[in-house]
C-alpha positions, -999 to +999 in steps of 0.1 A: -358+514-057-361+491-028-350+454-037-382+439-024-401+462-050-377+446-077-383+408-061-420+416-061-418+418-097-401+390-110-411+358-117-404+328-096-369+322-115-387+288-133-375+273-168-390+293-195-420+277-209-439+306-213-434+320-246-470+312-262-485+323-228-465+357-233-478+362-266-501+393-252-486+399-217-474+432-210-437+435-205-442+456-173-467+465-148-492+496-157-476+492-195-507+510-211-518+535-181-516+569-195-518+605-179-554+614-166-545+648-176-533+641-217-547+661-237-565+642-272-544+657-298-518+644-323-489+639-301-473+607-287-499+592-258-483+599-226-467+563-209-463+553-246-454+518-252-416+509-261-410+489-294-386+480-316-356+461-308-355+480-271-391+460-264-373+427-274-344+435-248-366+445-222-384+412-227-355+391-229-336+412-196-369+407-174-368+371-184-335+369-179-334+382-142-367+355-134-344+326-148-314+331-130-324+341-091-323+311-078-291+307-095-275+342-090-268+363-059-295+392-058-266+416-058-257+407-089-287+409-106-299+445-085-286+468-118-305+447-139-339+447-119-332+485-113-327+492-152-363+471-154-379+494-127-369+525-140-383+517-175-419+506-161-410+541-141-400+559-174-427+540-196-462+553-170-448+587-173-449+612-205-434+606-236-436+637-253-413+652-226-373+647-222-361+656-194-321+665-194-299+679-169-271+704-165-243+691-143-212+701-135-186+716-113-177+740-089-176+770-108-184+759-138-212+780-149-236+757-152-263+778-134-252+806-156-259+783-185-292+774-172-302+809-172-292+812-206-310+791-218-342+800-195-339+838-211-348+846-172-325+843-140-340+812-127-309+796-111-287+815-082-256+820-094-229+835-072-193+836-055-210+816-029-199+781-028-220+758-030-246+777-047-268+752-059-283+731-032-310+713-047-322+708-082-341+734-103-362+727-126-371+747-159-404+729-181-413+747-215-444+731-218-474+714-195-476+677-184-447+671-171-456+670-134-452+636-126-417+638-140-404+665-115-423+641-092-402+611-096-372+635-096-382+646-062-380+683-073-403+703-051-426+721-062-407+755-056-381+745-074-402+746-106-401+771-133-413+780-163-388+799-190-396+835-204-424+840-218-444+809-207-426+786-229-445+798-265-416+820-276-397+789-284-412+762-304-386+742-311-379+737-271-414+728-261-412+689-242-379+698-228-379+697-193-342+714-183-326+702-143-299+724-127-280+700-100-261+708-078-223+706-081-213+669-085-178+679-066-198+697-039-181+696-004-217+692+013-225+653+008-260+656+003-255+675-029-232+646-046-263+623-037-288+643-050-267+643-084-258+606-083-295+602-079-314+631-103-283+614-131-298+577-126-334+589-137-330+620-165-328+608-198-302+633-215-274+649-192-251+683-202-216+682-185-204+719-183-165+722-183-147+749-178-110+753-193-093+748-157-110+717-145-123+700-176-094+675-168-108+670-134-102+635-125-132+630-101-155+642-133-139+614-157-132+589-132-168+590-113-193+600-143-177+602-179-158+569-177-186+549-157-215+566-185-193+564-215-221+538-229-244+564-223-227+590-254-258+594-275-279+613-248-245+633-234-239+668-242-201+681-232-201+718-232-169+736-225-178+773-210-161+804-209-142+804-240-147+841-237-114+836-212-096+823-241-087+832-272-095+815-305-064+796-307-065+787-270-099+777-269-094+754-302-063+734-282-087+734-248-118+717-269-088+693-289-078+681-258-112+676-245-118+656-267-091+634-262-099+627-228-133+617-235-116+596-263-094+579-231-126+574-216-144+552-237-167+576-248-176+579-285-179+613-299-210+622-323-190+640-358-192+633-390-227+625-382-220+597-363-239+587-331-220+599-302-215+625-275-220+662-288-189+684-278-194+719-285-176+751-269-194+784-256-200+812-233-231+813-207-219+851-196-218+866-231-242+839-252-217+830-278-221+795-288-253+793-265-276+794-297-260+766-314-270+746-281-303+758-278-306+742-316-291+710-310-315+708-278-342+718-297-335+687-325-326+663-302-359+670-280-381+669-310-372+637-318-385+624-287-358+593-284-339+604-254-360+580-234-358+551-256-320+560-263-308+566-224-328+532-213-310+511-238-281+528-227-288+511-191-296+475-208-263+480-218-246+487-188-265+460-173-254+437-200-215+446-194-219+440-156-232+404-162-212+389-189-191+374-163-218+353-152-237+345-183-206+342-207-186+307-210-152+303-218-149+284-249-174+251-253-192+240-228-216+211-221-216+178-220-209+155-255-221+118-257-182+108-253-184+122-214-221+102-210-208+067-226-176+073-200-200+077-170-220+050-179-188+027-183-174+037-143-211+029-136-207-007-149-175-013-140-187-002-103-215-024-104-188-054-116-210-059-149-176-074-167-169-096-142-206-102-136-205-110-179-173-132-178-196-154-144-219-159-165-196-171-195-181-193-174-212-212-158-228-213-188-196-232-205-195-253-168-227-266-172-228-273-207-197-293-202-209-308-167-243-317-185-229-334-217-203-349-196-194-386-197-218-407-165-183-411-145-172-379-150-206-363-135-201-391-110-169-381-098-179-343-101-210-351-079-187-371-055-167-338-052-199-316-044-211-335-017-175-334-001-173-296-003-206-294+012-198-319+040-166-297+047-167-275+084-145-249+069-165-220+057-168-203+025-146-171+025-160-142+029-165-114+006-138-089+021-159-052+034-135-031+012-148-041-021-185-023-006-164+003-001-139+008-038-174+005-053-194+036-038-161+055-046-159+043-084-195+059-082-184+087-061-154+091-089-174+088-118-201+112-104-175+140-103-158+137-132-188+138-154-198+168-131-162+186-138-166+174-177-203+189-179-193+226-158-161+228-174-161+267-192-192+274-178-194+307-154-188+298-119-226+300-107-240+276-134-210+256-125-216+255-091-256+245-100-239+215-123-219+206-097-246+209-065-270+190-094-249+161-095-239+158-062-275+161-055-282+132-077-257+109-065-271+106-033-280+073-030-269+061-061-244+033-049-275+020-030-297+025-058-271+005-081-274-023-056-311-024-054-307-025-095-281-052-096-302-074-074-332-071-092-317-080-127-303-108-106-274-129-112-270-142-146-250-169-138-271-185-116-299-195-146-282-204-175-305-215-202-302-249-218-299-247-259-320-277-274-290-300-286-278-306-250-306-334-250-293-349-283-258-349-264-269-363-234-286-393-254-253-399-274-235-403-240-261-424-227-254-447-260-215-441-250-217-456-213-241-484-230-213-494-253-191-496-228-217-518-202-225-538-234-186-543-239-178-557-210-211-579-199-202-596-233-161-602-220-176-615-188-199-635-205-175-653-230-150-652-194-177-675-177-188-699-204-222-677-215-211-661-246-191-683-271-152-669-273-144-641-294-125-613-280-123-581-310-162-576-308-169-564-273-129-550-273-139-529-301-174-522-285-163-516-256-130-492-273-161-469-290-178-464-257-149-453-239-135-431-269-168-422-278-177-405-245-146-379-243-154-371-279-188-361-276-179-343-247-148-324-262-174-316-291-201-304-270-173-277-247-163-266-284-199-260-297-207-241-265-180-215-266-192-195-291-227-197-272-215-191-239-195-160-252-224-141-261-249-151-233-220-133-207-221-106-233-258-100-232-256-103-196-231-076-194-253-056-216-280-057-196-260-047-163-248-020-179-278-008-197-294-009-160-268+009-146-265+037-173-301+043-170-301+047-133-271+070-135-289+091-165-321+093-142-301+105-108-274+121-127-273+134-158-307+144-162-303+166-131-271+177-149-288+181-180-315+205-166-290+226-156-272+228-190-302+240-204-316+267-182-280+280-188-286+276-228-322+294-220-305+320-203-277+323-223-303+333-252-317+356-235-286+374-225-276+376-260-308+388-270-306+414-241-264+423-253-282+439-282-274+422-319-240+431-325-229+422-288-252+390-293-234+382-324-198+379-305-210+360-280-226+336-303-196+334-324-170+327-297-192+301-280-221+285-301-250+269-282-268+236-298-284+205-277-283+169-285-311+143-285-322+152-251-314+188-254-285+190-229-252+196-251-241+231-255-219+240-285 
């Protein structure tokens, strides 16, 4: 299949939001065409429907590959839309017919089996080598046309067994390819096998007892197709050159090579790969073969078994890429860290402990004794007067604050792709950096407009009460003495304790009330620069969380979508691994990953 058929069919690789939408939407295109030319009888419809648990992978793999394209190379996802293709391919096209193949090597008598089991020479068989060129095919039964079709067997090519098929019942839907040799010294032929193995649902290696330890056979087709046991028959011909004993240790260590490859054998009525010896030339063995063909045929699962087969494969080849190592995500520790570089970028400590400090300044300056402010004021108006310049603020603090932000934007990146696969770390990572474009301006912009704290202190309602006892303080005093230079100049009859001790309060009086009010403000003060530090950094962490995190966030959780999907697609046990070495779950705003 061409990959622009496969992109043609996906979806456009959007968040899943579709799941209520996909209630009644067929999994793939054409899902319920059916044969022009079925028959109405009792037999499955031809293109049946798949169900079951396959249906829920199939969902969960085409879902999968829409999800992740703009995320994943399309190389890496070409098995999966291929395994999808076929099975839209598979699904339009009978279901009452399995179609399985006899490979195998040079000389192995796989023609000669083929013939066997036709009843009829239908297959050239030979000293010539090669002596099959293209596939044969052998169909016990009608409707199976656009099968060969997608095989690409020619018309020619197509045969019918002896008698037309009714002499044996318990064959009828089997549709039986001859390929060429798979170790053929004519390239085209390896092709044609490579491709007519991709599409069949059932395949029967024939082995003979000097090359059934061929390497090119287990390395290129056993070992790759191991997952693929339940629809493989392994036939070992020409026994008839062996004798009993011989033959026993030749199938023994047959089976230990398919053992070494992975591949699981069906005995003791377990689901596996059927291994059986025989002879094509003298039909010993050939009938138990013809039996287990017929079973396996009648149950009409080759289809469903072989394409789950392929999910599987597919599922293997993209573990790397949808698996994490260990926990991943990112915890509310890692987003209470970021927002802390954010504020201490921004200065909001410093900008808190400003405020403190004005606050206490003017509290003091305002409930200050008259010649206190006096002298303070005297001081202002000399600064002001001064020609020497305020200094400036130096251009490298601009510059250690866009690369606190710079620092905190990649660390909470590293924190949040940490375990994940490298292409949903790489989207974390181009997510954030994404986001922090702009951010140190945008944290400027922010600071300005919650402006500078310490520039507006409020004034609490006892500073009046203080400034009125001062007042009283400096009257005292003025009281004090215009009564001692009243007695000095003959006004005021002599007395001197009275205005001494008038004049005594005033002047004590005034530093006390002013030592009182800088002691009732620092409790005051303390939590105004808090508050204002609050809000700086409440601003700061929200415009990181919008630029940053969220962005960040996103990401986490088309990986979480996807990460369900692929466990649904891995099939339940796999699922259940995966699930158990890496657990999945989302905080408040659905980003965390467990």
């Amino acid at each position: 299949m061409s990959s622009s058929t496969v992109d043609d069919r996906w979806d456009d690789g959007l968040i899943a939001r579709r799941a209520a939408e996909r209630a009644g939407h067929p999994l793939l295109p054409h899902e319920t065409e059916r044969d022009a030319d079925a028959p109405e009888d009792n037999l499955p419809a031809l293109g049946g429907t798949y169900g079951g648990p396959l249906r829920a992978r199939l969902d969960a793999l085409h879902e999968l590959v829409g999800l992740s394209r703009t995320r994943l190379e399309t190389d890496t996802l070409a098995e999966a839309g291929r395994v999808l293709d076929e099975a839209a391919a598979r699904q339009r096209l009978s279901s009452r017919h399995t179609v399985v193949a006899i490979a195998g090597a040079t000389g192995s008598g796989k023609s000669t089996l083929f013939n066997a089991l036709a009843g009829v020479p239908v297959s050239e068989t030979g000293l010539r080598r090669p002596t099959t060129s293209a596939p044969i095919a052998l169909s016990w039964s009608e409707g199976s046309a656009g099968l060969l079709d997608r095989l690409a067997v020619p018309g020619r090519l197509r045969r019918r067994p002896l008698a037309g098929g009714a002499g044996d019942e318990e064959l009828q839907g089997l549709v039986l390819i001859d390929l060429p040799d798979h170790d053929s010294a004519v390239t085209a032929h390896r092709d044609q096998v490579d491709r007519v193995l991709g599409l069949v649902d059932a395949v029967i290696w024939v082995v003979d007892p000097e090359k059934y330890a061929d390497a090119a056979l287990h390395e290129r087709y056993l070992r790759p197709l191991a997952g693929h046991a339940e629809v493989t028959f392994v036939v070992l011909n020409q026994i008839d050159r062996l004798g009993t004993e011989a033959a026993d240790l030749v199938l023994d260590d047959l089976r230990r090579l398919l053992d070494e490859d992975g591949m699981a054998l069906g005995e003791h009525g377990e689901p596996g790969a059927t291994v059986l010896a025989l002879s094509a030339l003298t039909g010993e063995g050939v009938g138990d073969l013809r039996e287990l063909l017929g079973r396996f045929v009648q149950e009409r699962t080759a289809p469903a078994r072989r394409l789950s087969a392929d999910v599987d494969a597919a599922a293997a080849r993209l573990r790397s890429v949808y698996v994490a190592d260990g926990q991943t995500g990112l915890g509310e520790r890692a987003r209470e860290d970021f927002a802390a570089r954010l504020a201490v970028a921004v200065g909001a400590t410093a900008a808190g402990e400003a405020a403190e400090r004005v606050w206490r300044r003017n509290a003091i300056r305002a409930c200050g004794t008259p010649w206190l402010r006096l002298y303070r004021w005297y001081e202002r108006v000399r600064e002001h007067g001064s020609a020497v310049p305020p200094p400036e603020t130096p251009a490298e603090e601009e510059l250690t604050a866009r690369q606190r932000v710079e620092q905190a934007v990649r660390i909470v990146a590293d924190e949040a792709s940490r375990g994940l696969p490298v292409p949903w770390a790489l989207a974390v990572r181009e997510a954030a950096v994404r986001g922090a474009e702009g951010l140190p301006e945008a944290l400027d912009e922010l600071t300005a407009s919650v402006g500078d704290p310490a520039a507006r202190p409020p004034r609490p309602a006892w500073w009046p009460a203080a400034v009125l006892a001062q007042v009283l303080m400096t009257f005292l005093q003025l009281f004090g003495a215009l009564w001692l230079v009243g007695q000095i100049v003959g006004v005021v009859e002599p007395g001197l304790l009275p205005p001494v001790l008038i004049m005594v309060g005033g002047i004590v009086g005034g530093p006390m009330v002013e030592w009182a009010c800088a002691a009732a403000v620092k409790g005051p003060a303390r939590r105004y620069g808090q508050e204002a530090e609050r809000k700086l950094r409440e601003a700061a962490g929200g415009c990181g969380r919008a630029r940053v995190l969220d962005p960040i966030s996103a990401e986490l959780m088309r990986y979480r979508e996807v990460r369900e999907q692929y466990v649904t697609v891995s099939g339940t046990r796999a699922g259940a691994r995966i699930t158990a070495g890496s657990r999945l779950g989302a905080t408040r705003r659905g980003a965390r990953l467990r």
